[in-house]
C-alpha beads as a LAMMPS data file, in Angstrom:
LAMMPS data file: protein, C-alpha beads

244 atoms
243 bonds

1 atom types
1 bond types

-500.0 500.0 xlo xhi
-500.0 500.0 ylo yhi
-500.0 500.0 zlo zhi

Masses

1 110.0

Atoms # bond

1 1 1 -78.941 198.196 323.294
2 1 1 -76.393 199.079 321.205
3 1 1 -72.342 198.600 322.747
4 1 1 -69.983 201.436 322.304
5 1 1 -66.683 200.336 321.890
6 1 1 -63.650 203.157 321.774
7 1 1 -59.687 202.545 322.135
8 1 1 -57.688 201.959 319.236
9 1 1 -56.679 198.820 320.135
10 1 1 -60.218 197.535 321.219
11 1 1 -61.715 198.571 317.687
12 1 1 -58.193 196.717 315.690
13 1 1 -58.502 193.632 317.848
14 1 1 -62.567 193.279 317.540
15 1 1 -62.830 194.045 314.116
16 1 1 -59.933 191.781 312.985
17 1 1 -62.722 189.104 313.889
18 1 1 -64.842 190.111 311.529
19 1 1 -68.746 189.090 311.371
20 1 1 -70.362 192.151 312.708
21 1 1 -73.126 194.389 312.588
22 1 1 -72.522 198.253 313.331
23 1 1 -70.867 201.098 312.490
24 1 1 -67.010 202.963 313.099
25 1 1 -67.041 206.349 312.992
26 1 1 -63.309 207.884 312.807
27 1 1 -61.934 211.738 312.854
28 1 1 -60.535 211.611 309.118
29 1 1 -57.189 213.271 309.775
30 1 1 -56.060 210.880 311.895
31 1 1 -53.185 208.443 310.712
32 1 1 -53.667 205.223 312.688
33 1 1 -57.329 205.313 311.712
34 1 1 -57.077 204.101 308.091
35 1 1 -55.643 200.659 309.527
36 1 1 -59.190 200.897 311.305
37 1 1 -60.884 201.812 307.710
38 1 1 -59.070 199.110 305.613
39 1 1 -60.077 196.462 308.590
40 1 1 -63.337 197.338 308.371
41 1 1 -63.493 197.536 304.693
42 1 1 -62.652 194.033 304.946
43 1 1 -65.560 192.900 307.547
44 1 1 -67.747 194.837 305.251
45 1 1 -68.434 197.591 308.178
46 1 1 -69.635 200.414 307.421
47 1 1 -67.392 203.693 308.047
48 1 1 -68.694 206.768 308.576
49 1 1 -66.206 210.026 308.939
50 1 1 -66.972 212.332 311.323
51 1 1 -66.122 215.438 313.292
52 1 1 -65.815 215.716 316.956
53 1 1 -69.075 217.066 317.748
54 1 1 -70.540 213.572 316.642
55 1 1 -67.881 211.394 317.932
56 1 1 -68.550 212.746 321.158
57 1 1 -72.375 211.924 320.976
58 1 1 -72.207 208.779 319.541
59 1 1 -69.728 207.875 322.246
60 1 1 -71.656 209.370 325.026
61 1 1 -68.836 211.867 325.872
62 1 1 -65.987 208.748 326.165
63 1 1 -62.254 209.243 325.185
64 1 1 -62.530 208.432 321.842
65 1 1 -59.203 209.649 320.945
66 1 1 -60.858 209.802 317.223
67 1 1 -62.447 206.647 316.818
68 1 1 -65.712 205.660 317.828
69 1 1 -67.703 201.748 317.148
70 1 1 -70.727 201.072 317.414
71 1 1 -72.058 198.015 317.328
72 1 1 -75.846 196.178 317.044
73 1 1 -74.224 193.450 319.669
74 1 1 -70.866 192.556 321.316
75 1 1 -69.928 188.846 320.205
76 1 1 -70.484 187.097 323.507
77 1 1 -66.955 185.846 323.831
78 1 1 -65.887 189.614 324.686
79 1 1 -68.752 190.090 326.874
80 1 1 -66.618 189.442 330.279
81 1 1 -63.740 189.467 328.777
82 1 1 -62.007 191.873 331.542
83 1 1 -58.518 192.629 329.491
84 1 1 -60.561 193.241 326.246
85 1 1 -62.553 195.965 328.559
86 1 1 -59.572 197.583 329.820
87 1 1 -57.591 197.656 326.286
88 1 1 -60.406 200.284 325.403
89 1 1 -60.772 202.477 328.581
90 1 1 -57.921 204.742 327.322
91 1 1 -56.927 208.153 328.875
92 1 1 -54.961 209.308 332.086
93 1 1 -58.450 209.866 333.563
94 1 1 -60.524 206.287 334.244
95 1 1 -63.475 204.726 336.570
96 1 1 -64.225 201.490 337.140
97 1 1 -66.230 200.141 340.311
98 1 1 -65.784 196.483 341.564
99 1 1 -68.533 195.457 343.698
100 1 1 -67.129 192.932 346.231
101 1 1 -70.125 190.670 347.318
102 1 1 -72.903 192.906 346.839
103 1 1 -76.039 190.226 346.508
104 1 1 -79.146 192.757 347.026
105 1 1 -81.078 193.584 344.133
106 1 1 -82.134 196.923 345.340
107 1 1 -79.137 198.348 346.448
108 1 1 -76.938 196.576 342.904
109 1 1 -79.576 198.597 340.428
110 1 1 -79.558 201.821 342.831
111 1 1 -75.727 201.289 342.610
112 1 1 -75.706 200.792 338.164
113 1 1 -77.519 204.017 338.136
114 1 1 -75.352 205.748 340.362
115 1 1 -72.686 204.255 337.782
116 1 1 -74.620 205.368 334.873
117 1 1 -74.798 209.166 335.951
118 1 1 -71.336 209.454 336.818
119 1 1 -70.417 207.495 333.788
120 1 1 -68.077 205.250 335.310
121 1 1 -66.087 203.506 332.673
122 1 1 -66.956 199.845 333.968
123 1 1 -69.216 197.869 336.894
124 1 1 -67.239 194.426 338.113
125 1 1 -68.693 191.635 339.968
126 1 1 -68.041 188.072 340.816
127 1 1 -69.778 184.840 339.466
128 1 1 -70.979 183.583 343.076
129 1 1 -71.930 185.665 346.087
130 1 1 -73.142 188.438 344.001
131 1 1 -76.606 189.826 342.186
132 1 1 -76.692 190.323 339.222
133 1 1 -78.850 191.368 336.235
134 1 1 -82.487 190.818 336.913
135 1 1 -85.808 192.394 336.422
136 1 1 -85.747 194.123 339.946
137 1 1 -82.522 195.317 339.233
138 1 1 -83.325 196.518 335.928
139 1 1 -86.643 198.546 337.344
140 1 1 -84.230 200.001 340.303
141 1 1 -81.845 201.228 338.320
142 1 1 -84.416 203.040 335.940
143 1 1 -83.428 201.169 333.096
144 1 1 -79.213 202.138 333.858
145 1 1 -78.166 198.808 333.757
146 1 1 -79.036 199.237 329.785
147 1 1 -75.736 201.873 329.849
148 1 1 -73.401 200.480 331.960
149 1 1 -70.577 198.614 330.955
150 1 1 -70.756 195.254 333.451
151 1 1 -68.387 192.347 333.638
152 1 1 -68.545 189.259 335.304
153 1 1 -65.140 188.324 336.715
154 1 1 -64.443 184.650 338.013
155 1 1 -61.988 185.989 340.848
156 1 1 -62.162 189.797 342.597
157 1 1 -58.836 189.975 343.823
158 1 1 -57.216 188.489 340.034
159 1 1 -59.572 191.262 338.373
160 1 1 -57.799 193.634 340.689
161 1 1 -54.425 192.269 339.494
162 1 1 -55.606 192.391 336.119
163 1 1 -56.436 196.711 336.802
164 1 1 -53.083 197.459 338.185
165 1 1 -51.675 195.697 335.257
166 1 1 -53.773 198.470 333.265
167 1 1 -52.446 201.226 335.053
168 1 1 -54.660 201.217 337.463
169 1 1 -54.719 202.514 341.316
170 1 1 -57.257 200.804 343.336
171 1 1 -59.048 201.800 346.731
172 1 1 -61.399 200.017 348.513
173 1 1 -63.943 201.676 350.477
174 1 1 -63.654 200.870 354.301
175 1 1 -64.107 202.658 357.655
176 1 1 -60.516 202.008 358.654
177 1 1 -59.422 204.328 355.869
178 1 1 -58.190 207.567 354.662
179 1 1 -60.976 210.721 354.387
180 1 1 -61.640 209.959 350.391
181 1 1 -60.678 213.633 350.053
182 1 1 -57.256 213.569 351.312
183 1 1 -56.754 210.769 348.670
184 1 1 -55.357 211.459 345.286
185 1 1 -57.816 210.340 342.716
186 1 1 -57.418 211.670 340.124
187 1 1 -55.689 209.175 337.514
188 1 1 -57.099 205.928 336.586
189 1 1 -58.545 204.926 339.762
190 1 1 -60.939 201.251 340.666
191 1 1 -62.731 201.939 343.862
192 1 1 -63.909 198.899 345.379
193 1 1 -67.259 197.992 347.810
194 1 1 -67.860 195.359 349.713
195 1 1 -70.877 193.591 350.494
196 1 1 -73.799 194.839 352.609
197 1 1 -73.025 192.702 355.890
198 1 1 -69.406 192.168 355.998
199 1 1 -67.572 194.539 353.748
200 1 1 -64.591 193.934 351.721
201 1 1 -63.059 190.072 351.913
202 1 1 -59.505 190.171 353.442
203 1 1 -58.056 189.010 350.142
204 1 1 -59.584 191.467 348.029
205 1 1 -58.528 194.234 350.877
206 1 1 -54.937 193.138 350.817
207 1 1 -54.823 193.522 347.044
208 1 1 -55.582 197.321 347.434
209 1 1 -53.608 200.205 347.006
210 1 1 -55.238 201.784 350.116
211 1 1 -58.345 201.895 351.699
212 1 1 -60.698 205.170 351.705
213 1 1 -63.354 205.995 354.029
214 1 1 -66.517 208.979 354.051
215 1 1 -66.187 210.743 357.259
216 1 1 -68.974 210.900 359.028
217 1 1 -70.878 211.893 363.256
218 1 1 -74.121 210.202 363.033
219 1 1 -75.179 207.471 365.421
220 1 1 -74.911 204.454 363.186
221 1 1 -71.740 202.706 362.237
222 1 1 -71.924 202.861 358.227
223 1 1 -73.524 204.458 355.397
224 1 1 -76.013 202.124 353.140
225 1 1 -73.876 200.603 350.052
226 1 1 -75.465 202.365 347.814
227 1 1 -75.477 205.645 349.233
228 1 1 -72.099 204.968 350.043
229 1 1 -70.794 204.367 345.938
230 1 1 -72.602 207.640 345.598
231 1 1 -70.814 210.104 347.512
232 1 1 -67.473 208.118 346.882
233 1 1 -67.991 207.872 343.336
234 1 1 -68.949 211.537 342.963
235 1 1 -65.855 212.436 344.909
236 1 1 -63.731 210.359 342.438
237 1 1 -65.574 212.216 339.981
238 1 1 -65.096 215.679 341.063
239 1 1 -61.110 215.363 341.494
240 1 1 -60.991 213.753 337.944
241 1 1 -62.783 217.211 336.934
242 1 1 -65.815 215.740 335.355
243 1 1 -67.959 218.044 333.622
244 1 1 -71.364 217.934 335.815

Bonds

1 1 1 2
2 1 2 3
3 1 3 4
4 1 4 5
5 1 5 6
6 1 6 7
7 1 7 8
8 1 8 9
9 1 9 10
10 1 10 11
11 1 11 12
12 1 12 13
13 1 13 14
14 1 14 15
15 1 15 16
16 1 16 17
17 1 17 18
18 1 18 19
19 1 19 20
20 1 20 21
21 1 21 22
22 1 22 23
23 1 23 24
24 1 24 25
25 1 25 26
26 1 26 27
27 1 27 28
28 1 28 29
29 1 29 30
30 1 30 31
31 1 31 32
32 1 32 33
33 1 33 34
34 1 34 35
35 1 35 36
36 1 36 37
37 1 37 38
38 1 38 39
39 1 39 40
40 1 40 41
41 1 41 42
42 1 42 43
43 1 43 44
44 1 44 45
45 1 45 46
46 1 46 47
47 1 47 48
48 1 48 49
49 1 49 50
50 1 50 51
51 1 51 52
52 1 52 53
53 1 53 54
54 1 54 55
55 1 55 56
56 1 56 57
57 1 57 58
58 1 58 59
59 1 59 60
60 1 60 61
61 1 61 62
62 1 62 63
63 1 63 64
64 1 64 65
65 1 65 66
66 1 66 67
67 1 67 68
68 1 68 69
69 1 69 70
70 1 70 71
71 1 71 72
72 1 72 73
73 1 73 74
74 1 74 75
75 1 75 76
76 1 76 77
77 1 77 78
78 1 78 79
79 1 79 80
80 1 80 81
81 1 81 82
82 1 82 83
83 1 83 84
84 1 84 85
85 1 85 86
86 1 86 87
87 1 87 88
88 1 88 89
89 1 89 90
90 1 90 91
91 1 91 92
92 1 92 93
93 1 93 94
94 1 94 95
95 1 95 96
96 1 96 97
97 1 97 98
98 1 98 99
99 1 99 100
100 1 100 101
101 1 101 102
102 1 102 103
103 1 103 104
104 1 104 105
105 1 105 106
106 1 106 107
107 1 107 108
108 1 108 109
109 1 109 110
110 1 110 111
111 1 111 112
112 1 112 113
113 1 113 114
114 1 114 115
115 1 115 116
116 1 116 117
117 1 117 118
118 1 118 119
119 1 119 120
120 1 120 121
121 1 121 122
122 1 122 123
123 1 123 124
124 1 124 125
125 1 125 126
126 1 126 127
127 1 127 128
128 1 128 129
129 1 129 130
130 1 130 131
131 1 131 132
132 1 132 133
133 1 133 134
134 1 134 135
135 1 135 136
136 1 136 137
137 1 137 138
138 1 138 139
139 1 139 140
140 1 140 141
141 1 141 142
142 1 142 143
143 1 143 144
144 1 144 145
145 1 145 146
146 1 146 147
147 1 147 148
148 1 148 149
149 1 149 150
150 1 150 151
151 1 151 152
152 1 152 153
153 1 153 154
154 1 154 155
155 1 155 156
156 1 156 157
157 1 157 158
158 1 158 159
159 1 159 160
160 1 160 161
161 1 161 162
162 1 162 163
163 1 163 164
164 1 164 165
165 1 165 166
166 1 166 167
167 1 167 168
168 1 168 169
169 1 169 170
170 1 170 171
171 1 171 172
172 1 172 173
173 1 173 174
174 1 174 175
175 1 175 176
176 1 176 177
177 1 177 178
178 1 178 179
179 1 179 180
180 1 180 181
181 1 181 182
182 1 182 183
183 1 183 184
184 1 184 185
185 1 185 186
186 1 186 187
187 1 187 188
188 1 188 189
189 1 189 190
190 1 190 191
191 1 191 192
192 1 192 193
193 1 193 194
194 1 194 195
195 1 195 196
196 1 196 197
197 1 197 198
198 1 198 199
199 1 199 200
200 1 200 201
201 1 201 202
202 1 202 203
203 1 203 204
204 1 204 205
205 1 205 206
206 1 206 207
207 1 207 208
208 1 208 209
209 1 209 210
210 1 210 211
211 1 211 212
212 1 212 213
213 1 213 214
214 1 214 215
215 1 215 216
216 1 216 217
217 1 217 218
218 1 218 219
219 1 219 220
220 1 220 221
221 1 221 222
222 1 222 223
223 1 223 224
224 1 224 225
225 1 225 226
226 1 226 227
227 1 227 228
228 1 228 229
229 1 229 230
230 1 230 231
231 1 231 232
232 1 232 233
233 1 233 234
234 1 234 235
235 1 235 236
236 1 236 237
237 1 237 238
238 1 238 239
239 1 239 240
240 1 240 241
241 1 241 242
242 1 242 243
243 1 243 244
């Protein structure tokens, strides 16, 4: 599948390395973008300007902010590069979902298409302790984990660091919490699950900016993960004012 790539600085910084395959669309009347157009010249990239009606499809509805590339493949050295993720998630309005020891297969592809129809910026999970890309979790996710932008982080809690550095607020889910819609989310927010069993790990909860909950009178203790991200990613969603 082809990798979208928008932010300014995302496009200078990957394009400065030259050796690719794709394309960079750019809005024409914008100033910054012929350093993008000379750069690209130079790594023999083809540029193709365009208005916003395309940038917006070729970016899939991202903030572009007039700049859109598209490459065949990301070089694999950017692939979990966290940082280089978060330089091109630009806006006031951001998701990105850290998944905090999730290791079933069923419930981490039902989660990437949750993800993928609430178009949630990024997916973060750990090295150990946590499933990843397979072929069950490709067929449970219909094919979603195709879209979704998904980073392997060596350490949760550092990745959480590593958002708040990027102006970042970040909740974990948790029954202790605050009702999700008393909660102000409506910036750049990282909402955070924890695995199936056990939750959040104590480190990773102490890193938060708060803790959010679903409220809820049946007779069980907990919703299922995955049903969980839903609602709380829809209610991120709906304070951000995303166009359903």
């Amino acid at each position: 599948m082809p990798t979208v790539i928008v932010g300014f600085h995302s496009i200078e910084e990957i394009l400065k390395k030259g050796s690719l395959r794709g394309i960079l669309y750019l809005l024409p009347d914008k100033k910054k973008n012929e350093d993008l157009r000379l750069l690209a010249r130079d790594g023999s990239v083809p540029v193709v300007l365009a208005d916003e009606r395309e940038l917006e499809s070729v970016s899939g509805g991202a903030d572009h902010r007039g700049a859109v590339l598209v490459l065949e493949e990301l070089p694999f050295e950017y692939r979990n590069n966290l940082s280089f993720v978060l330089k091109g998630i630009a806006g006031q309005t951001a998701l990105v979902l850290l998944l905090d020891g999730i290791t079933d297969p069923h419930n981490f592809g039902a989660i990437l298409r949750t993800a993928d129809q609430f178009r949630a910026d990024a997916v973060l999970v750990t090295q150990r302790r946590a499933a990843h890309e397979t072929q069950t979790v490709v067929k449970t996710s219909s094919g979603a984990s195709s879209y979704v932008t998904l980073v392997t982080v060596p350490n949760m809690r550092q990745a959480v660091e590593t958002l708040k550095e990027n102006e970042f607020w970040v909740y974990g889910a948790d029954a202790s919490g605050t009702d999700a819609s008393s909660v102000d989310l409506r910036g750049r927010v990282a909402l955070i699950l924890g695995s199936e069993g056990k939750g959040m790990r104590t480190l990773v909860r102490e890193a938060c900016d708060g803790a959010v909950r679903i409220p809820a009178k049946g007779h069980v203790d907990s919703f299922n993960v995955s049903v969980a991200a839903g609602i709380l990613l829809y209610e991120v969603r709906r304070q951000q004012g995303f166009r359903f």
